[in-house]
Predicted model as a PDB file, atoms N, CA, C, CB and O in Angstrom, pLDDT in the B-factor column:
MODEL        1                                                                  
ATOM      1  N   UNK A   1     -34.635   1.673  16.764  1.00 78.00           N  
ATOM      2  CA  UNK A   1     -34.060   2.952  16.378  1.00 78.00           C  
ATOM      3  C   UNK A   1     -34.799   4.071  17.111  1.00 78.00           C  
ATOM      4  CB  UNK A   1     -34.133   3.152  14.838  1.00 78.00           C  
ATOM      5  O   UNK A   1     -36.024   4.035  17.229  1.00 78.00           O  
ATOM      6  N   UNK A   2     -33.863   5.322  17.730  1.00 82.00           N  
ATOM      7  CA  UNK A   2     -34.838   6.118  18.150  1.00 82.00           C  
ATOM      8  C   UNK A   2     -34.772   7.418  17.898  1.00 82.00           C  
ATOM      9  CB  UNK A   2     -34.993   5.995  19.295  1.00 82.00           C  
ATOM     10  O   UNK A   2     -33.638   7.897  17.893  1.00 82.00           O  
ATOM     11  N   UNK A   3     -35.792   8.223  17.659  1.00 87.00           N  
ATOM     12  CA  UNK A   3     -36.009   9.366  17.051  1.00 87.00           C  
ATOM     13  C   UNK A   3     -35.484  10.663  17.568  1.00 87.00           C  
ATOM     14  CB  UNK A   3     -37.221   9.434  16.940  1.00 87.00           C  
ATOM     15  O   UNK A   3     -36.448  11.151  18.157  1.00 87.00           O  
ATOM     16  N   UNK A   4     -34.716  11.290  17.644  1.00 81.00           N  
ATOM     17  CA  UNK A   4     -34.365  12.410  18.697  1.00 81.00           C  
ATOM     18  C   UNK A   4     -34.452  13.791  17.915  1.00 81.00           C  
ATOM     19  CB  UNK A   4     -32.759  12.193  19.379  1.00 81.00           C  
ATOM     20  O   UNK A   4     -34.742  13.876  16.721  1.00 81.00           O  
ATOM     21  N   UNK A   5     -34.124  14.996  18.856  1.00 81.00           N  
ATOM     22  CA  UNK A   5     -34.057  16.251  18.290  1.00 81.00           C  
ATOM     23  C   UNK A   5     -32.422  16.298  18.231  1.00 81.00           C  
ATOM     24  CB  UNK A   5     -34.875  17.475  19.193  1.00 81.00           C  
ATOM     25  O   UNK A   5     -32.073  16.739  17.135  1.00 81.00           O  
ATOM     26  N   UNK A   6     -31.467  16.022  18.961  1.00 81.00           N  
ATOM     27  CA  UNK A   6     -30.195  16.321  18.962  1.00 81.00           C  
ATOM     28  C   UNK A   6     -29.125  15.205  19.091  1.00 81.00           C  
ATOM     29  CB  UNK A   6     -30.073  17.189  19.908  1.00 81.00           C  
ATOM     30  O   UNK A   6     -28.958  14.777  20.233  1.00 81.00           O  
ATOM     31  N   UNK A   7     -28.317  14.625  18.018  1.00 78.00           N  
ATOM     32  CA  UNK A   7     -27.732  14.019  17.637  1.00 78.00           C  
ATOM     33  C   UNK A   7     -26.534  14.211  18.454  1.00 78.00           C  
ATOM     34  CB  UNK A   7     -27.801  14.116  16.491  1.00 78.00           C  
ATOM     35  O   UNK A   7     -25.788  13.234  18.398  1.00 78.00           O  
ATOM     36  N   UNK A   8     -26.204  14.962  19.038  1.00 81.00           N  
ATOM     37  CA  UNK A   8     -24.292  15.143  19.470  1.00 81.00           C  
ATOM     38  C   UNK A   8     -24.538  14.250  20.912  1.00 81.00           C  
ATOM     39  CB  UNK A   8     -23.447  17.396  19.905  1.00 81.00           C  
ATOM     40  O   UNK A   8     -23.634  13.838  21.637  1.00 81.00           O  
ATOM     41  N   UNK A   9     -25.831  14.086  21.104  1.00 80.00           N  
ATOM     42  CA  UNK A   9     -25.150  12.898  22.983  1.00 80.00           C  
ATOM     43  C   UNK A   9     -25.525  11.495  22.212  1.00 80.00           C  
ATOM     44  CB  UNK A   9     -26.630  13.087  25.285  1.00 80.00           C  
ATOM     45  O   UNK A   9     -25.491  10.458  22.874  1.00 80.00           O  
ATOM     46  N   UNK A  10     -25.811  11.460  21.102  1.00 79.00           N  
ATOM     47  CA  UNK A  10     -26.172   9.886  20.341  1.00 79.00           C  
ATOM     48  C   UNK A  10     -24.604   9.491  20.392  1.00 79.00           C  
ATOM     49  CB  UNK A  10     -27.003   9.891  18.360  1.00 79.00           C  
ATOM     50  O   UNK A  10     -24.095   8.522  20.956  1.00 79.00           O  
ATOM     51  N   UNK A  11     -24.044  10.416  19.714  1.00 77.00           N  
ATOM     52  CA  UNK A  11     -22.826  10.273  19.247  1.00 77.00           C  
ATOM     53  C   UNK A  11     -21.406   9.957  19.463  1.00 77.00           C  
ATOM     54  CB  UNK A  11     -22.797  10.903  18.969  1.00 77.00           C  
ATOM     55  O   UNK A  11     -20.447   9.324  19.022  1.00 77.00           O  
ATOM     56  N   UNK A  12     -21.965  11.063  20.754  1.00 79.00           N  
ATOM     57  CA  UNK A  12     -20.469  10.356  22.147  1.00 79.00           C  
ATOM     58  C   UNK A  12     -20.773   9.624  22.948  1.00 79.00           C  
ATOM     59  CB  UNK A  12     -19.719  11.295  23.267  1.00 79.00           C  
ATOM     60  O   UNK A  12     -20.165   9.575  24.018  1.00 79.00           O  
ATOM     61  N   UNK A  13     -22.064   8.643  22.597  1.00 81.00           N  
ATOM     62  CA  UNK A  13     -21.886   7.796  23.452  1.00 81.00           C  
ATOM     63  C   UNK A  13     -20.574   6.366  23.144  1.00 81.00           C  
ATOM     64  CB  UNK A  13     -23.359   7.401  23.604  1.00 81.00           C  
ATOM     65  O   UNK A  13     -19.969   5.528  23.813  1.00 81.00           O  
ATOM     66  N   UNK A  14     -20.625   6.572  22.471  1.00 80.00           N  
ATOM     67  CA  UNK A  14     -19.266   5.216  21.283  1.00 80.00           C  
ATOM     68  C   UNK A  14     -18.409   6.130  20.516  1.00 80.00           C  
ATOM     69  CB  UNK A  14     -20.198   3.937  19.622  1.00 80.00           C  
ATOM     70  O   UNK A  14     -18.947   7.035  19.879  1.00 80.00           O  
ATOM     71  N   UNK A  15     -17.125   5.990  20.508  1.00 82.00           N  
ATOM     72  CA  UNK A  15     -16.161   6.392  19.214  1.00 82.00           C  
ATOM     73  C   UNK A  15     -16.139   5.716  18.225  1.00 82.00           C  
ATOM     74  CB  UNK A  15     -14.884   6.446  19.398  1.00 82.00           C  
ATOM     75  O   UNK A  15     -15.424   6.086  17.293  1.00 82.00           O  
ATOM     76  N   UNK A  16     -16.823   4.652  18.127  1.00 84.00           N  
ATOM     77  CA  UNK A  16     -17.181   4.161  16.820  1.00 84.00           C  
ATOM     78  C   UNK A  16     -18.813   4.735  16.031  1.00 84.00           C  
ATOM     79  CB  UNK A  16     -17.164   2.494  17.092  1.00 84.00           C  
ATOM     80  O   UNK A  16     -19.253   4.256  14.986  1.00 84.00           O  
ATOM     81  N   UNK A  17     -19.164   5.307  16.450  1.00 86.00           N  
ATOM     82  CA  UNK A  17     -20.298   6.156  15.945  1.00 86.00           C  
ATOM     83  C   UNK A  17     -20.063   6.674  14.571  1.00 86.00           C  
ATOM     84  CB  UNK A  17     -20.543   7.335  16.860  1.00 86.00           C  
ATOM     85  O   UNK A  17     -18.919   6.599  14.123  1.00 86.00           O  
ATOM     86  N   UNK A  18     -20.800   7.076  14.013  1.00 88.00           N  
ATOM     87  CA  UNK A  18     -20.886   7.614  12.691  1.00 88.00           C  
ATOM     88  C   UNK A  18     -22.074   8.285  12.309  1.00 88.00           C  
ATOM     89  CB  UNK A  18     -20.690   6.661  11.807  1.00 88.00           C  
ATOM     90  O   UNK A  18     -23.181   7.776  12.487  1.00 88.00           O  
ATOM     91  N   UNK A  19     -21.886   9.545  11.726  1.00 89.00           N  
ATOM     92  CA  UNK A  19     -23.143  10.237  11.480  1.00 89.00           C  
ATOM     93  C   UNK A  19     -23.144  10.672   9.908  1.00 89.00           C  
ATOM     94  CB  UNK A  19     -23.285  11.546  12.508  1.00 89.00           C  
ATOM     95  O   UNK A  19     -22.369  11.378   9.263  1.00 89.00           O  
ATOM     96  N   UNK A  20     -24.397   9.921   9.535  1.00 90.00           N  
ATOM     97  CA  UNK A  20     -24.255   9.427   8.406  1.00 90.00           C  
ATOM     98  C   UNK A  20     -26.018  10.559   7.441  1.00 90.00           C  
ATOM     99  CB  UNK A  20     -24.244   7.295   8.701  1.00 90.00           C  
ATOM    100  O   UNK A  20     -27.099  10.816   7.970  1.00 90.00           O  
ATOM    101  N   UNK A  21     -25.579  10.884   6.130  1.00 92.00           N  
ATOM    102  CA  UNK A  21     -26.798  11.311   6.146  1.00 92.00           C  
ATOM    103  C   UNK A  21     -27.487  10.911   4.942  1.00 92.00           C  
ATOM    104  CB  UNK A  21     -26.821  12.632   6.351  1.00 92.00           C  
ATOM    105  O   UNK A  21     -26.751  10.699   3.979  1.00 92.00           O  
ATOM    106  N   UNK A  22     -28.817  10.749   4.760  1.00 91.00           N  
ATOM    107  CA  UNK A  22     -29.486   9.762   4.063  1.00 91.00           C  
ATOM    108  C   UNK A  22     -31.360  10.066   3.535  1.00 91.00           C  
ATOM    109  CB  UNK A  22     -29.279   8.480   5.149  1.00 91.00           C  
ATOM    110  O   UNK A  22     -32.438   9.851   4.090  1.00 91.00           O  
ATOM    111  N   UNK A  23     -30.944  10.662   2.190  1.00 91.00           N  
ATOM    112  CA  UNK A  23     -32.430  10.672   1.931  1.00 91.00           C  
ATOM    113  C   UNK A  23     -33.661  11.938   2.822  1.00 91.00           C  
ATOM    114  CB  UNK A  23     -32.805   9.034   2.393  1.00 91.00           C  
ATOM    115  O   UNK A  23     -34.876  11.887   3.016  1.00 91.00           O  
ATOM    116  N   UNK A  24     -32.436  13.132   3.229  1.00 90.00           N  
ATOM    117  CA  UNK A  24     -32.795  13.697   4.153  1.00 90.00           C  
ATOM    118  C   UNK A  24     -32.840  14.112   5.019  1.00 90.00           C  
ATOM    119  CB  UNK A  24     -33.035  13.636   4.281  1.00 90.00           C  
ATOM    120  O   UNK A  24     -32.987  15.288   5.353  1.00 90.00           O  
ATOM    121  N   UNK A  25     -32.650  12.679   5.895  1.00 89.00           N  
ATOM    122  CA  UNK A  25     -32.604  12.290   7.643  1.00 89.00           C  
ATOM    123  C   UNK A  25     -30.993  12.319   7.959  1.00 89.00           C  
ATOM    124  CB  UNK A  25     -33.348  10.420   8.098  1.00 89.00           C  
ATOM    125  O   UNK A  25     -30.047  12.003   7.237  1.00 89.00           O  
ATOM    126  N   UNK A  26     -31.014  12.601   8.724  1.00 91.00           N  
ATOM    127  CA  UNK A  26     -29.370  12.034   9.833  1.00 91.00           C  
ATOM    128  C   UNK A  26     -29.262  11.321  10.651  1.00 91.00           C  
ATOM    129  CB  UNK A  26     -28.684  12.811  10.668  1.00 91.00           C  
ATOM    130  O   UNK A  26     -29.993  11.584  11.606  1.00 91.00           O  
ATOM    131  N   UNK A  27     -28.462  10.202  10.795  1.00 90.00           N  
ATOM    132  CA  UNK A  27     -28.550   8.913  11.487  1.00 90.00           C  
ATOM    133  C   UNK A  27     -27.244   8.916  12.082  1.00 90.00           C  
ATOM    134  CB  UNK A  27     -28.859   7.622  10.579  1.00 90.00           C  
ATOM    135  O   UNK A  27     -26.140   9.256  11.656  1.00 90.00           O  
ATOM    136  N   UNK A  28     -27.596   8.512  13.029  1.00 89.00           N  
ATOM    137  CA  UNK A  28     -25.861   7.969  13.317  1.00 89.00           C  
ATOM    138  C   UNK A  28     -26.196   6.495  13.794  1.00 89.00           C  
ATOM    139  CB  UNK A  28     -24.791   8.996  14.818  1.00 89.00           C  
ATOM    140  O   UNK A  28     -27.212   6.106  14.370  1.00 89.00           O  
ATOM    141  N   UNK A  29     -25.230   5.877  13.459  1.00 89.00           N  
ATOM    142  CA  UNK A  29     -25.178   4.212  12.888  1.00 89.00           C  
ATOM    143  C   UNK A  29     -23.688   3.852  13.715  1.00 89.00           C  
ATOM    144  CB  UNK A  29     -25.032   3.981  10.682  1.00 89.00           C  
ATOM    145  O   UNK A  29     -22.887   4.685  14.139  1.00 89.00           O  
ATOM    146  N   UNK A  30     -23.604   2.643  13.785  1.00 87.00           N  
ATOM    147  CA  UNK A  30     -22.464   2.060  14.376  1.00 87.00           C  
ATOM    148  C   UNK A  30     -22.126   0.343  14.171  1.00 87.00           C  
ATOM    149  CB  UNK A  30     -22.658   2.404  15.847  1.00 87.00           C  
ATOM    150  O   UNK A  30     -22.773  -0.556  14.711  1.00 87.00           O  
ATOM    151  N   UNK A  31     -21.362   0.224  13.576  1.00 87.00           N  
ATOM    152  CA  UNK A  31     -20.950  -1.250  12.765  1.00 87.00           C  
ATOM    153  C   UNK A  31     -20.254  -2.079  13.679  1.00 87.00           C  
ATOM    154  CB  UNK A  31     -19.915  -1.091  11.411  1.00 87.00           C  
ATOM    155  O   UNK A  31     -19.840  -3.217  13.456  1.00 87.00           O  
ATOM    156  N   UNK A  32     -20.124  -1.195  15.091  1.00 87.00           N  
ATOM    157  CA  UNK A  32     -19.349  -2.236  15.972  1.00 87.00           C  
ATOM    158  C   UNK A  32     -20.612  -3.035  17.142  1.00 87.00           C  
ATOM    159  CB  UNK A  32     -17.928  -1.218  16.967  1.00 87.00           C  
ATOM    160  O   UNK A  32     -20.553  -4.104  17.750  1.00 87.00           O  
ATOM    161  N   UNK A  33     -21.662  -1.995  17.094  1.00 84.00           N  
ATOM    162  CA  UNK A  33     -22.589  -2.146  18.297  1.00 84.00           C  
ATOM    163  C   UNK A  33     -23.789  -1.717  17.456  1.00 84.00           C  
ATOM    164  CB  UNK A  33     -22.239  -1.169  19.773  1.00 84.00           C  
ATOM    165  O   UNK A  33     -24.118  -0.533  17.542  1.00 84.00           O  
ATOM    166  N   UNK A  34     -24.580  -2.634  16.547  1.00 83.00           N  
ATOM    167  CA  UNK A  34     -25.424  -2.028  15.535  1.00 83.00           C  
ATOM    168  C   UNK A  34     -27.113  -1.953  16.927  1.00 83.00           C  
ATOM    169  CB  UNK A  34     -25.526  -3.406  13.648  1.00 83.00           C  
ATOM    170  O   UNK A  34     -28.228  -1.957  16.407  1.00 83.00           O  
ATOM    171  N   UNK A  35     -27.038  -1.907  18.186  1.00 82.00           N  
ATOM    172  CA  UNK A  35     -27.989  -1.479  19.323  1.00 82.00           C  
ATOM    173  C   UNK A  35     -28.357   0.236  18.695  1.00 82.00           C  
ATOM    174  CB  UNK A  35     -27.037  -1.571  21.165  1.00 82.00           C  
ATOM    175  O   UNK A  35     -29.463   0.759  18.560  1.00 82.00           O  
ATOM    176  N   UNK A  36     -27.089   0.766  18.423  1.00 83.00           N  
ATOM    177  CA  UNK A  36     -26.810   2.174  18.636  1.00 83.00           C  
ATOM    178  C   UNK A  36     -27.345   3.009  17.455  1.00 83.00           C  
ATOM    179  CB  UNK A  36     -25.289   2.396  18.822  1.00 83.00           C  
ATOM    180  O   UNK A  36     -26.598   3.847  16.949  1.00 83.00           O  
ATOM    181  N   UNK A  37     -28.609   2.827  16.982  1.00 87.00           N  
ATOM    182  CA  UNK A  37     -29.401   3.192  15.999  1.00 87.00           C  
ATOM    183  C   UNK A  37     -29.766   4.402  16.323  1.00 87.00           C  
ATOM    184  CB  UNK A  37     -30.415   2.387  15.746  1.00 87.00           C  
ATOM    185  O   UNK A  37     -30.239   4.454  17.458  1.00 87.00           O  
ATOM    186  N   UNK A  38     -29.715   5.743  15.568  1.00 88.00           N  
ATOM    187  CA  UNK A  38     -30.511   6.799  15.911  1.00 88.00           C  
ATOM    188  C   UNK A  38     -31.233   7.054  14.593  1.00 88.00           C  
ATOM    189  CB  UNK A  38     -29.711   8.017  16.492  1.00 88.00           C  
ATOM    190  O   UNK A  38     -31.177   6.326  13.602  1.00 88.00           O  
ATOM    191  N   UNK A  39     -31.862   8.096  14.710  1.00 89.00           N  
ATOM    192  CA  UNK A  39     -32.671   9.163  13.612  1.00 89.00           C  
ATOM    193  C   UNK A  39     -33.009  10.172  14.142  1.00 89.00           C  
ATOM    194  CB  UNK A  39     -33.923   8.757  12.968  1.00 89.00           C  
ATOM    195  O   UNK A  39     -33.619  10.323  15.201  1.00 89.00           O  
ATOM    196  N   UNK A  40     -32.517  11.120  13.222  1.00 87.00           N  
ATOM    197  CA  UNK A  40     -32.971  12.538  13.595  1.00 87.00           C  
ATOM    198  C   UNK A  40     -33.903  13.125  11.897  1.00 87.00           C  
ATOM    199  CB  UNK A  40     -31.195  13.679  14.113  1.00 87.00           C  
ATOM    200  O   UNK A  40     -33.586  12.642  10.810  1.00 87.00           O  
ATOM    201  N   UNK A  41     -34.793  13.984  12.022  1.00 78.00           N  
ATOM    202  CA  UNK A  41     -35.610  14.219  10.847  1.00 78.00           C  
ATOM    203  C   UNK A  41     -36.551  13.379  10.385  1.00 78.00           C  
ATOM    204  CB  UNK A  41     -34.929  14.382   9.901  1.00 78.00           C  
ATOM    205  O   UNK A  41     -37.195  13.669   9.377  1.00 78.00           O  
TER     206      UNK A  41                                                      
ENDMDL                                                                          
END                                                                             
């Protein structure tokens, strides 16, 4: 998983992306290609 400041180029990298938020943090997650781990916060 990797830690970034800006979530919007995580995001278009796949149209199956999802930005999901959790306990705080914002993640974007992907159920087709679970590689595509982010965290932001």
């Amino acid at each position: 998983m990797k830690v970034r400041n800006s979530l919007k180029s995580a995001k278009i990298r796949d149209k199956d992306c999802r930005v999901v938020r959790r306990k705080g943090r914002v993640y974007v997650i992907n159920k087709k290609n679970p590689r595509l781990k982010v965290r932001q916060g």
